[in-house]
KOLLONU-864325 format. One record per residue (C-alpha): residue number from 1; residue in one letter; x, y, z. Coordinates in pm, 1 decimal. Each point is the difference from the previous one (the first is absolute). Layout:
<recs>
REC   zati   numi          X          Y          Z
REC    NUM      A          X          Y          Z
...
</recs>
This chain:
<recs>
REC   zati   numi          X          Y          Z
REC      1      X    -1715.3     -827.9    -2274.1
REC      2      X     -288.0      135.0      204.6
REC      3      X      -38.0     -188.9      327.2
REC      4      X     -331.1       71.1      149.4
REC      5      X     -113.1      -16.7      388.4
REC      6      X     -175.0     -299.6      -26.7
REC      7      X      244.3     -222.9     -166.0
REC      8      X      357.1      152.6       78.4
REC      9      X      205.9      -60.1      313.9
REC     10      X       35.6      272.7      313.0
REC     11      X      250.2      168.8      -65.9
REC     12      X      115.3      195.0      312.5
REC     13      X      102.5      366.6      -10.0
REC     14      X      220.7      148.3      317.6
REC     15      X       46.1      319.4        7.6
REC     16      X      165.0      188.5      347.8
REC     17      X     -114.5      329.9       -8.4
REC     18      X      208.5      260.5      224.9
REC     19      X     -123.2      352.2       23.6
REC     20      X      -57.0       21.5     -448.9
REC     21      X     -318.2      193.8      -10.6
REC     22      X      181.3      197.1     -280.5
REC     23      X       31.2     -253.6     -213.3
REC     24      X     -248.6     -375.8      107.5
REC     25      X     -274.9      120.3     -210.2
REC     26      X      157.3      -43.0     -333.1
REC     27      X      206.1     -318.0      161.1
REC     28      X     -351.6     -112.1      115.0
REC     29      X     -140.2       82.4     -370.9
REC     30      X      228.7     -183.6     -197.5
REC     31      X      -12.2     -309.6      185.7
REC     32      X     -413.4       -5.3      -22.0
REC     33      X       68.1       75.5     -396.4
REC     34      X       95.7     -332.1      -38.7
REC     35      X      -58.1     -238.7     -260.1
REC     36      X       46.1     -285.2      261.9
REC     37      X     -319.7       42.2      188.8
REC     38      X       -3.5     -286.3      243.2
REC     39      X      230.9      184.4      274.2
REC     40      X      -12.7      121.5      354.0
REC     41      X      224.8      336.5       74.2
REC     42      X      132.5      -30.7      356.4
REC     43      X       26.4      361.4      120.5
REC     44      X      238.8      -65.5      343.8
REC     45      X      -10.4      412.3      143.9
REC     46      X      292.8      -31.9      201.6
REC     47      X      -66.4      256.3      243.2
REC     48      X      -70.3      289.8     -226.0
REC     49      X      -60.9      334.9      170.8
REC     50      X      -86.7      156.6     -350.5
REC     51      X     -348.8      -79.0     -183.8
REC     52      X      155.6     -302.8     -130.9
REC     53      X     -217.8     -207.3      184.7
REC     54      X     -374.6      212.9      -56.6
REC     55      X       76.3       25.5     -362.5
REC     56      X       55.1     -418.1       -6.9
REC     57      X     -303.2      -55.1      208.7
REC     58      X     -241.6      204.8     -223.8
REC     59      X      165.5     -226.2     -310.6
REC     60      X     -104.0     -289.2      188.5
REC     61      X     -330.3       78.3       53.8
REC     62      X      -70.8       59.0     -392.3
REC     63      X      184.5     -313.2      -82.9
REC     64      X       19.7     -402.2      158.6
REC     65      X      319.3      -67.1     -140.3
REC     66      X      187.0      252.6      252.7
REC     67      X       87.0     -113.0      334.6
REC     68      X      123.3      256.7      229.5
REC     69      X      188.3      -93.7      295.3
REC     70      X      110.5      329.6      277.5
REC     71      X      324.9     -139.3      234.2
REC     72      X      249.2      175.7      246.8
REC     73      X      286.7      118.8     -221.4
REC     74      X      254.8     -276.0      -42.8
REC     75      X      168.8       87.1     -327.7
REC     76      X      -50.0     -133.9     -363.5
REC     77      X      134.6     -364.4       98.7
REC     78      X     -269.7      -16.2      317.1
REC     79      X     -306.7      141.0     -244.5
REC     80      X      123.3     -233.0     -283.0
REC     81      X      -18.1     -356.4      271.0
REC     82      X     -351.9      119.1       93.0
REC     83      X     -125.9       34.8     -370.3
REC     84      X      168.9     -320.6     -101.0
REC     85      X     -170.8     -198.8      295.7
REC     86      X     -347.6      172.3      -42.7
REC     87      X       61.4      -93.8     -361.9
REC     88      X     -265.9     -280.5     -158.9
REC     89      X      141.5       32.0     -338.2
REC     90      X      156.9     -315.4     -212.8
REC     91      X      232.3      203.5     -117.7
REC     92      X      199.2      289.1      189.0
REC     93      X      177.0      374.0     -110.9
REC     94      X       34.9      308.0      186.2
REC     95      X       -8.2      420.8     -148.9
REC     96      X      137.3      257.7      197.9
REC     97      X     -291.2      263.7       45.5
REC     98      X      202.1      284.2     -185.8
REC     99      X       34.2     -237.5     -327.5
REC    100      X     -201.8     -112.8     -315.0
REC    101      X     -109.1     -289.1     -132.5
REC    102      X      -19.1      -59.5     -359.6
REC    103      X     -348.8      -98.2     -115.0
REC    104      X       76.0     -386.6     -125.8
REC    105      X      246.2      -60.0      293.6
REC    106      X     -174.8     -236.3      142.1
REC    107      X     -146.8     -203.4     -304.0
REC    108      X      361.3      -34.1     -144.0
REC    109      X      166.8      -87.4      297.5
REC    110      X     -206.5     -279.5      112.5
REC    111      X      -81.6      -84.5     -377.7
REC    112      X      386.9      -42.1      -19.1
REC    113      X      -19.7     -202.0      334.3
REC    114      X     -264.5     -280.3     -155.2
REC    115      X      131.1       12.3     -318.9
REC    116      X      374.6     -122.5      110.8
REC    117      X      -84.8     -127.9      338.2
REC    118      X      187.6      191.3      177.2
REC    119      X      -56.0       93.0      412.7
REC    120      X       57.8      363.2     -117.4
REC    121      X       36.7      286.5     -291.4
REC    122      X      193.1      319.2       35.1
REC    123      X      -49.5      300.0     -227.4
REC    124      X      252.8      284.7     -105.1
REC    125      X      -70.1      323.3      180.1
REC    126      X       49.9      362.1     -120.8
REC    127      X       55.4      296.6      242.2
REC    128      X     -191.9      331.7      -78.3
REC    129      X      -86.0      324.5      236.0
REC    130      X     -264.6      218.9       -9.0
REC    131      X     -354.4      -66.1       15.2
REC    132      X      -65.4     -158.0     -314.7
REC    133      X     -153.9     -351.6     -101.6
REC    134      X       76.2     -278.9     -231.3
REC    135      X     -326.0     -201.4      -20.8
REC    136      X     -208.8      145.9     -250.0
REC    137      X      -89.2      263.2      307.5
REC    138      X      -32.1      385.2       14.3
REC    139      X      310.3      138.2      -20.3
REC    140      X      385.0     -130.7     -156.8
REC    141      X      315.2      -76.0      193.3
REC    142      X      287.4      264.2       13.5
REC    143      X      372.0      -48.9       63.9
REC    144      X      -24.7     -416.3     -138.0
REC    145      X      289.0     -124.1       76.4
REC    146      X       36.4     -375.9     -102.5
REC    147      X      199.9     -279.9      190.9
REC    148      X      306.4      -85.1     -159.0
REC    149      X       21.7     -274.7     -183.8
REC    150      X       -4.8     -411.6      -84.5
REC    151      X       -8.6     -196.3     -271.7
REC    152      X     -179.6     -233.4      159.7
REC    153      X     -298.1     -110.1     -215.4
REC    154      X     -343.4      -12.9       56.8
REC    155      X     -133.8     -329.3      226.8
REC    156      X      344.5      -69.8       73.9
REC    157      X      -23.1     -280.7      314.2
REC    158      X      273.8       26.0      272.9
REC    159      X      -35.1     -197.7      336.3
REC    160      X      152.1       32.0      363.9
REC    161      X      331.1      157.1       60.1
REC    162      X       44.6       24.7     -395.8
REC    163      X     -335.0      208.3        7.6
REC    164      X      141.3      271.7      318.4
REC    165      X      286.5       54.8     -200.4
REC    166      X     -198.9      123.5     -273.7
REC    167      X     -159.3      270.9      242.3
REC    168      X      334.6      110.5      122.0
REC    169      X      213.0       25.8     -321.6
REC    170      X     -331.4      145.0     -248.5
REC    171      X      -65.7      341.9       77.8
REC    172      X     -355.6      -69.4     -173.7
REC    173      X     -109.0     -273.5      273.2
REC    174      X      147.8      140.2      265.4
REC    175      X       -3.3     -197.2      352.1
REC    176      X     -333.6      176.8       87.8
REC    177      X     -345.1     -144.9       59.6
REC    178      X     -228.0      241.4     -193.3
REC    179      X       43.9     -126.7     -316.8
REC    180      X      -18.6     -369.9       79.4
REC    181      X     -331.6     -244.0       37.2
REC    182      X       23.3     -340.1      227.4
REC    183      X     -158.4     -308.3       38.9
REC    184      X     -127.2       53.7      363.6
REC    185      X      119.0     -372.8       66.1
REC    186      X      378.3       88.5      -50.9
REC    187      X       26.6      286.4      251.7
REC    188      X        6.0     -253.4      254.8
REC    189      X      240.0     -259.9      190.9
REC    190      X      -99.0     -263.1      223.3
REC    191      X       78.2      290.8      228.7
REC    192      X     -296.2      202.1     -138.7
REC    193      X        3.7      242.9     -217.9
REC    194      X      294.2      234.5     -105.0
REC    195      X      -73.4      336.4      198.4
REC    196      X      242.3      314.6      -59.6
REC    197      X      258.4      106.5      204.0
REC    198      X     -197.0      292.1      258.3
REC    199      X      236.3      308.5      110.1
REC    200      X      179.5       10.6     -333.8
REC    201      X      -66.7      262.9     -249.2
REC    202      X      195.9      -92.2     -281.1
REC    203      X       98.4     -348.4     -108.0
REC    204      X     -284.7     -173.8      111.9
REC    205      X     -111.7      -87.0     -292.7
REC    206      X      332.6     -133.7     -131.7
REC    207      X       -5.0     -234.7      331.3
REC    208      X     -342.3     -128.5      -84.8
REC    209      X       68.1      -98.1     -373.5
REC    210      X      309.7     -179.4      163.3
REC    211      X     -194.0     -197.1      175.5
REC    212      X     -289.0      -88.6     -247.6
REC    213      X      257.3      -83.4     -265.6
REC    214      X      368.4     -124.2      123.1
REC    215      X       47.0     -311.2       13.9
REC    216      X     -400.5     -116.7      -74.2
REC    217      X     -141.6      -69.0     -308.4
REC    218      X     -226.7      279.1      -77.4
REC    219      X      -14.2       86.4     -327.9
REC    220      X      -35.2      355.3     -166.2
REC    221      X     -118.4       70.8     -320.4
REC    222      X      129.1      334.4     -171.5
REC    223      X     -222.3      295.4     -170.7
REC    224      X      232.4      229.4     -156.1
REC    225      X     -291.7      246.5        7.1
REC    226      X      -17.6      317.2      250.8
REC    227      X     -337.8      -45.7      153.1
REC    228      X       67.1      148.0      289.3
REC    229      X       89.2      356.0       31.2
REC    230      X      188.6      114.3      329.3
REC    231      X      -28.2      314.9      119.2
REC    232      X      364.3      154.2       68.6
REC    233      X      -81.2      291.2      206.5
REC    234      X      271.4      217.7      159.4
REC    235      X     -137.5      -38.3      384.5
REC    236      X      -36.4     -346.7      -20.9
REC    237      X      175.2     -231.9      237.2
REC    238      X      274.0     -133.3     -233.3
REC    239      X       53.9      305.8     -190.9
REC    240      X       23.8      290.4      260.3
REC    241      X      363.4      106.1      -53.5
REC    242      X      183.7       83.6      364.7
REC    243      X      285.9       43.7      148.4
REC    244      X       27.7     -157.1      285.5
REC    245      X      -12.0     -378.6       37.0
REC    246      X     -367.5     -131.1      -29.6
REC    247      X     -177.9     -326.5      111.8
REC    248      X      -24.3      -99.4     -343.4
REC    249      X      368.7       34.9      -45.2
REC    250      X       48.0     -208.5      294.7
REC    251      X     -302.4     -259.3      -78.6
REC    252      X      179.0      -19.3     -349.7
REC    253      X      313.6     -105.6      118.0
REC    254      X     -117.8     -271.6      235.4
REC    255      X     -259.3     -161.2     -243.5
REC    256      X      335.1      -57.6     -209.6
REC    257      X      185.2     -161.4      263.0
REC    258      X     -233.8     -227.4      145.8
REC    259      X     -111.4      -64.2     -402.4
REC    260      X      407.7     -112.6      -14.7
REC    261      X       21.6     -191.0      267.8
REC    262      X     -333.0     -137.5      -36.7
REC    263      X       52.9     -158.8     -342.9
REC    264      X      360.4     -132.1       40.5
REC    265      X     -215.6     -328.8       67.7
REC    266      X      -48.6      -57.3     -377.6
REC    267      X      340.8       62.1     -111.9
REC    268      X     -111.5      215.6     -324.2
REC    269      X      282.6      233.5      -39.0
REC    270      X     -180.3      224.4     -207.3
REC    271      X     -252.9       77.4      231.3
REC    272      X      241.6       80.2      224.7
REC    273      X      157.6      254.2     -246.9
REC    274      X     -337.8      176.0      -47.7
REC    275      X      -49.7       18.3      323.7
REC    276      X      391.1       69.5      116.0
REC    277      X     -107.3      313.7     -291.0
REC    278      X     -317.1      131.3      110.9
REC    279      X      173.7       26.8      367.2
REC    280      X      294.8      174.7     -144.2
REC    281      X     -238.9      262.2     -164.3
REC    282      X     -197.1       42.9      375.0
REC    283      X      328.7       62.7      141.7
REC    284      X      126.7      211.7     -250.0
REC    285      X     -312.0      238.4       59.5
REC    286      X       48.4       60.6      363.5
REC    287      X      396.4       38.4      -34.9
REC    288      X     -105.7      259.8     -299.9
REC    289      X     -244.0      155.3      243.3
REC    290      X      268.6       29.5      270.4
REC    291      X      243.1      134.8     -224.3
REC    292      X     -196.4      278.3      -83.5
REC    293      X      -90.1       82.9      331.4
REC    294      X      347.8      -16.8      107.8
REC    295      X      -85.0     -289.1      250.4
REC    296      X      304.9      -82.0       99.2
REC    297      X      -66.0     -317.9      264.4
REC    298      X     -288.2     -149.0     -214.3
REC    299      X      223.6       22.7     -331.4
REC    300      X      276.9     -168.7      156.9
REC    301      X     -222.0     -297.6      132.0
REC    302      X     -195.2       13.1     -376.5
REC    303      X      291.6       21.0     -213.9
REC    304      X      220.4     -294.3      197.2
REC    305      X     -376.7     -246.5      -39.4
REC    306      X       18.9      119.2     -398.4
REC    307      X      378.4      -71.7      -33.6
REC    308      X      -69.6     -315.1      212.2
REC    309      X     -283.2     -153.3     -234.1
REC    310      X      307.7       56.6     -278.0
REC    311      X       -7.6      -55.6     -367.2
REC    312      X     -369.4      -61.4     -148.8
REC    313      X     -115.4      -62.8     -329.2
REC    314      X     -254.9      249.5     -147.0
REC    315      X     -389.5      -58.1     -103.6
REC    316      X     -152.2      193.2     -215.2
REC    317      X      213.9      305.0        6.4
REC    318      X        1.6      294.8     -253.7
REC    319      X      308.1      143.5      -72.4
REC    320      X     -115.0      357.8      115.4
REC    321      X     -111.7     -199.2      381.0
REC    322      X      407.0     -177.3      -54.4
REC    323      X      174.8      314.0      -71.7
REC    324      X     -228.8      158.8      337.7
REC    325      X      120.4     -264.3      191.2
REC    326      X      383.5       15.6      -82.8
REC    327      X       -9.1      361.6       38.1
REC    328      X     -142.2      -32.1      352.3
REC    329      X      206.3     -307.3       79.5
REC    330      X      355.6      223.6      -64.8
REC    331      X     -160.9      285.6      254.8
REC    332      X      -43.0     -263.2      238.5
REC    333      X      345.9      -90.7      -59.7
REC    334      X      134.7      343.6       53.5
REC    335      X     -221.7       71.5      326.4
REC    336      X      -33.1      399.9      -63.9
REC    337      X     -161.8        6.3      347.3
</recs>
C-alpha cells in the first residue's frame, strides 16, 4: 500500500524534543523516509538549551511537512498536549526524538486501521543502542534487543479494557504511545480531548492509554511486527540506574495506585491483578534501591507498602527475573541493615 499526499489522510506526527541534538537528525530522517507520505511531524522543542531547536528549524525550512513549535520547558507530557492540539491530522501517533521509525510504519498501521475498522493499530517494538538504522538507511543497528514475546497473531482486534490489558501483560505492546496510531476522533470525551498527565515523568503514558481504552469501546488492531525501534540508551530518563530514590520511582508508584483505585469502577479483577503487579514491581525497585543504600527509614516505610499490597500473581516473568526476585525478597526478610 502506497498512500500518496493527495489521496491519503493527515496523519499527525508529535514528537517532544528535549535537549537531543545528538541524536533528532536520524529521528528526524527516518520519519521523512516514509512510505506514508501524507503526514505532518510536530516538532514541540520543549525548552531546549542545546541545538535541538536550530537543527529542527533548518529541517523545516527544506521541508512543509515539519512543523516546529519552541515552548517554556514543561516536560514530555506538557510538549506532547501542545503537539496533539496543534495537530490537523485524521489520524494521531507520537516518536520520541531519540527513536526510529521503521520505513512502512505508517502505511501498515493505518492500512491495518481501514482494513479492520478499527480506531487504532499498535505495532511490536524492538530496543537497539548505538547509532545505527533499520530503514534501508546508512548504517545497521547494534545491540538489537527484541521485546519479549506474544503469540498474539497478526490483525488480532481487542477493544476497551480487554485492549489495555493487552499493553500491560505483552511485553511486545507495551503501555506506551510510540508504537500506536489513533483515530483523532477517539482521543476525546465530551470533556475534550484526552491530554497527559503534566509533572509526571514516568507513567504518563500508562495513565493516558487508561483513559482512551478502559471502559470505552476503542478498538485496537495488533501488528506483531517491530516497526518501531526504541532507542535504550543508558542516560535516558527511565534507564539511568541510581541510588537514591528518583521522581520516576515515585511517579511509578502513584500512577499504580490511582490506576487501582481508579478502575475498581469496572469490577475486572484481572485488571486489577496487572495493575496490583506492575505496582508491586515499582515498589520493589525503590525498597531494592534503599536496601542497597542502607536506607534505613525509607526501607522500613517501602518494605511495610510491599508487604501491605501482599500476595500477587506474576505477568510475564522469566524464571531468571523470579529467582532475582525471591533472592531479594529473603534479604528483605533478614534486614542486614
Amino acid at each position: 500500500m502506497n498512500l500518496q499526499l493527495s489521496s491519503s489522510p493527515l496523519v499527525s506526527v508529535v514528537i517532544p524534543v528535549y535537549n537531543g541534538e545528538m541524536h533528532i537528525s536520524v529521528c528526524m530522517d527516518s520519519i521523512l523516509c516514509q512510505s506514508f507520505s501524507s503526514f505532518e511531524a510536530i516538532f514541540v522543542d520543549d525548552g531546549s538549551v542545546d541545538k535541538s531547536g536550530e537543527i529542527c528549524d533548518a529541517c523545516a525550512l527544506k521541508d512543509k511537512r515539519i512543523k516546529v513549535i519552541h515552548k517554556k520547558n514543561g516536560g514530555v507530557s506538557a510538549a506532547r498536549n501542545t503537539g496533539l492540539q496543534e495537530a490537523r491530522g485524521e489520524y494521531i501517533t507520537y516518536a520520541d526524538s531519540d527513536d526510529l521509525v521503521g520505513r512502512t510504519i505508517y502505511t501498515e498501521l493505518i492500512d491495518a486501521m481501514e482494513q479492520n475498522g478499527t480506531d487504532s493499530a499498535c505495532c511490536s517494538y524492538e530496543a537497539f543502542t548505538g547509532a545505527g538504522t533499520e530503514q534501508g538507511m546508512a548504517g545497521s543497528r547494534t545491540g538489537v534487543q527484541k521485546a519479549s514475546g506474544s503469540s498474539r497473531s497478526r490483525g488480532q482486534i481487542c477493544r476497551g479494557t480487554e485492549a489495555f490489558k493487552v499493553f500491560l501483560r505483552e511485553n511486545n505492546y507495551a503501555p506506551v504511545v510510540w508504537n500506536k496510531v489513533f483515530k483523532r476522533e477517539v482521543l476525546k470525551s465530551a470533556e475534550g480531548l484526552f491530554l497527559f498527565e503534566k509533572n509526571t515523568t514516568l507513567g504518563e503514558d500508562e495513565k493516558w492509554l487508561a483513559e482512551v481504552f478502559c471502559g470505552r469501546e476503542t478498538s485496537v488492531c495488533f501488528i506483531a511486527k517491530p516497526l518501531y525501534y526504541w532507542r535504550r540508551r543508558d542516560s535516558s530518563a527511565t534507564h539511568t540506574e541510581k541510588d537514591g530514590i528518583t521522581k520516576n520511582n515515585l511517579d511509578s508508584i502513584r500512577v499504580q495506585e490511582e490506576l487501582l483505585e481508579t478502575v475498581k469502577v469496572l469490577q475486572d479483577a484481572e485488571l486489577e491483578e496487572l495493575l496490583k503487579w506492575r505496582l508491586y514491581l515499582a515498589v520493589m525497585d525503590v525498597v531494592r534501591k534503599c536496601y542497597k543504600r542502607r536506607d534505613t527509614e525509607n526501607f522500613r516505610y517501602y518494605y511495610q507498602k510491599l508487604k501491605q499490597i501482599g500476595k500477587v500473581r506474576t505477568f510475564g516473568e522469566s524464571g531468571t527475573e523470579k529467582i532475582r526476585r525471591l533472592v531479594w525478597s529473603v534479604l528483605f526478610r533478614l534486614r542486614v541493615l
